[in-house]
C-alpha positions as a Markdown table, in Angstrom:
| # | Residue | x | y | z |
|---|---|---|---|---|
| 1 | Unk | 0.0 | 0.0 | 0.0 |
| 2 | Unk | 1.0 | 3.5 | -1.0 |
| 3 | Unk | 2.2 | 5.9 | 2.0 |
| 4 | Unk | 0.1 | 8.7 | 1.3 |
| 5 | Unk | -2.8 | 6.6 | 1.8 |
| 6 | Unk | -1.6 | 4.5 | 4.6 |
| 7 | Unk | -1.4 | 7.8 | 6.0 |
| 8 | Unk | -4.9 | 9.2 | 5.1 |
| 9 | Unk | -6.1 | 5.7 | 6.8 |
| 10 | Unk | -4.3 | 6.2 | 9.7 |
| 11 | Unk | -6.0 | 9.9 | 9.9 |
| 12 | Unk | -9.8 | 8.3 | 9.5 |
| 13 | Unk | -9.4 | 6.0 | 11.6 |
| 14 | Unk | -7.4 | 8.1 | 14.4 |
| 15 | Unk | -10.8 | 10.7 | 13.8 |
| 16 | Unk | -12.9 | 7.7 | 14.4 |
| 17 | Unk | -11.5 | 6.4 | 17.3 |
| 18 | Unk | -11.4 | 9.9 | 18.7 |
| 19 | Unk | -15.0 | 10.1 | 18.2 |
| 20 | Unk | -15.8 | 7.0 | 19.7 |
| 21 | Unk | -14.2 | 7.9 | 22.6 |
| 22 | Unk | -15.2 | 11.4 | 22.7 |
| 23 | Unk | -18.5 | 9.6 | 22.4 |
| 24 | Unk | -18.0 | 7.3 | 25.1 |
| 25 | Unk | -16.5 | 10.5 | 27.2 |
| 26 | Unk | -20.1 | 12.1 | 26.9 |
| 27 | Unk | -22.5 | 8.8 | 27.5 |
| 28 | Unk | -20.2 | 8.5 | 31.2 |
| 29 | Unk | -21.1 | 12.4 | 31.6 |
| 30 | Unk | -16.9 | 13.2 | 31.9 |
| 31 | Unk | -17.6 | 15.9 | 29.1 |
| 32 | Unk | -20.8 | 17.3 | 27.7 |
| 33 | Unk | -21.9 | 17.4 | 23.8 |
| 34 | Unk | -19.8 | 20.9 | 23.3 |
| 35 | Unk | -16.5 | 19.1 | 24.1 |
| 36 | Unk | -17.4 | 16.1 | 21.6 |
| 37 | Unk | -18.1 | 18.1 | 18.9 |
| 38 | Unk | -15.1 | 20.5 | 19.7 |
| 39 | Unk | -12.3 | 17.7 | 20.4 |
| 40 | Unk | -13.4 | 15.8 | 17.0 |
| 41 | Unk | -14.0 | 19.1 | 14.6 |
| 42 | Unk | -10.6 | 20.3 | 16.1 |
| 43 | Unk | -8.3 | 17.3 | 15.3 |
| 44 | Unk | -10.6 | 17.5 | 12.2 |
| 45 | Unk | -8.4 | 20.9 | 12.0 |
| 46 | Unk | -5.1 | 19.3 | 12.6 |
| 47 | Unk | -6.0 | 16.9 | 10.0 |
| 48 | Unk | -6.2 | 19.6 | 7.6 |
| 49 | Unk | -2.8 | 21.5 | 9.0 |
| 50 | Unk | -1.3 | 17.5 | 8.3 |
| 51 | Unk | -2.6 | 17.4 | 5.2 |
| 52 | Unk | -1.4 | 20.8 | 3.8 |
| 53 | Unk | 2.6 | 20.3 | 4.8 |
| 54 | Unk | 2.1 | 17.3 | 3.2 |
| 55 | Unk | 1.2 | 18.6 | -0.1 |
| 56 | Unk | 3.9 | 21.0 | -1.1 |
| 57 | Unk | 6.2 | 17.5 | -0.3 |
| 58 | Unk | 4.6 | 15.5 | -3.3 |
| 59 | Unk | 6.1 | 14.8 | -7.0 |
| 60 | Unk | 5.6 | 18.1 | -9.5 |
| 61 | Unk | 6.4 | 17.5 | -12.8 |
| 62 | Unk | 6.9 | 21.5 | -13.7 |
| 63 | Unk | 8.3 | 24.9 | -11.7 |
| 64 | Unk | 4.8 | 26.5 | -11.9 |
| 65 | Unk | 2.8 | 22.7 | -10.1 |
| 66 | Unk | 5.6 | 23.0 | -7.6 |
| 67 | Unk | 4.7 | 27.0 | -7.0 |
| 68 | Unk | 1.1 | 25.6 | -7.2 |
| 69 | Unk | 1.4 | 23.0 | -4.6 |
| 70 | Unk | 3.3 | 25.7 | -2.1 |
| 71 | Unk | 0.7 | 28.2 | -2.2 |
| 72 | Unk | -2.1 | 24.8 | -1.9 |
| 73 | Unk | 0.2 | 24.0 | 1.3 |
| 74 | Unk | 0.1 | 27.2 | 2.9 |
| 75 | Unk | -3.3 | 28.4 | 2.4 |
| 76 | Unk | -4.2 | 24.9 | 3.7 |
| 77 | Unk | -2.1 | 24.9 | 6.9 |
| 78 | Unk | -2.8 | 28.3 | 7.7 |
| 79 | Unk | -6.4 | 27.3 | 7.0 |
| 80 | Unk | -6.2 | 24.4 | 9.8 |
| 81 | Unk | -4.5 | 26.0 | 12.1 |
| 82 | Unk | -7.4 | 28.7 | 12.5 |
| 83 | Unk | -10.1 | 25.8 | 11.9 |
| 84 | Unk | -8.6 | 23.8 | 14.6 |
| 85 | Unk | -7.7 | 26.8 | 17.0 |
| 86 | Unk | -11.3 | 28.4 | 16.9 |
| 87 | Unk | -13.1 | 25.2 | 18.2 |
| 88 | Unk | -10.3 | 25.4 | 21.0 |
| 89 | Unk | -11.3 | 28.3 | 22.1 |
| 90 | Unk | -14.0 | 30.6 | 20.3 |
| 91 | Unk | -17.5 | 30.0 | 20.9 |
| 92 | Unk | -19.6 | 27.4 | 19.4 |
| 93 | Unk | -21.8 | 29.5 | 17.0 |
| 94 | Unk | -18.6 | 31.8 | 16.0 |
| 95 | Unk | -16.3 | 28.8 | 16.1 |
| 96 | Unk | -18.5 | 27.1 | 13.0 |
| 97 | Unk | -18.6 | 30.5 | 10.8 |
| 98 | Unk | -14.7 | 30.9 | 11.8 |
| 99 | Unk | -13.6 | 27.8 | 11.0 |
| 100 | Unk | -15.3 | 26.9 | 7.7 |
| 101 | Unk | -14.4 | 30.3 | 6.2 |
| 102 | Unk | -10.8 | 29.7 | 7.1 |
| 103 | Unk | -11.1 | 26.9 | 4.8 |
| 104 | Unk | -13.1 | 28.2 | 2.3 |
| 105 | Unk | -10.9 | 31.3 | 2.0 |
| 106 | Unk | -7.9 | 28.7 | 2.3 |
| 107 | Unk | -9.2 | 26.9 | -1.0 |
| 108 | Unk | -10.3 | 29.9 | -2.8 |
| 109 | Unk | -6.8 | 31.3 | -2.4 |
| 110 | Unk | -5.5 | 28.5 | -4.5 |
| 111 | Unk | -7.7 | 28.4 | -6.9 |
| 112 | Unk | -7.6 | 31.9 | -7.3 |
| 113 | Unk | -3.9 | 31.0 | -7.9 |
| 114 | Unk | -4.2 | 28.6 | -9.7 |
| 115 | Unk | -6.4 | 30.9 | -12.2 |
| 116 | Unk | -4.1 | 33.5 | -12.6 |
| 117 | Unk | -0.8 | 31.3 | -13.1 |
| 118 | Unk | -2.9 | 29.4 | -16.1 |
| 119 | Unk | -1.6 | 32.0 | -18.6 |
| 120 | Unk | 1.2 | 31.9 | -17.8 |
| 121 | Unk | 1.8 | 28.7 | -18.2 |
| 122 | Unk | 3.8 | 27.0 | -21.2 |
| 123 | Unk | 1.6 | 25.3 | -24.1 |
């Protein structure tokens, strides 16, 4: 099996462990359904943070994919990091609007790059 999806296995199923404990966690009464959803949605964040330093790391066959996948990388673990840090500690209902524009803005940024670069690009 590949690496890169040994390692996207090893995420899903590390998220669906967490949950299940998480879950567990809240039927015991230790933490209430908040927490849950905050400890899963924010290592849902670091997920994303994980998955953007991976991406500027993979094969590019030209200078502009490489310059591509940089900007991809950033924008993504930049994007994470605010996902992941505003379920830490913003609250719930701000958290949610926070977090998914982080990663909305985070993949508009590269496509937006991605747009611009194409003319540039050789034939």
């Amino acid at each position: 099996m590949k690496q890169e999806t040994l390692n996207s296995l090893c995420w899903g199923i590390g998220i669906l462990v967490l949950a299940l404990v998480a879950s567990s966690a809240r039927s015991r009464g230790l933490i209430d359904q908040e927490m849950t959803m905050r400890i899963v949605l924010g290592a849902t964040g670091l997920m994303v943070v994980a998955f953007g330093n991976r991406i500027p790391k993979t094969f590019a066959s030209s200078e502009g994919a490489r310059k591509a996948k940089r900007v991809a990388g950033w924008s993504m673990v930049i994007s994470g990091l605010i996902y992941a840090s505003a379920f830490a500690f913003a609250p719930m209902d701000i958290a949610i609007w926070l977090g998914c524009g982080a990663v909305a803005i985070g993949i508009a940024i590269t496509l937006l790059y991605c747009a611009r670069q194409r003319p540039h690009a050789p034939a």
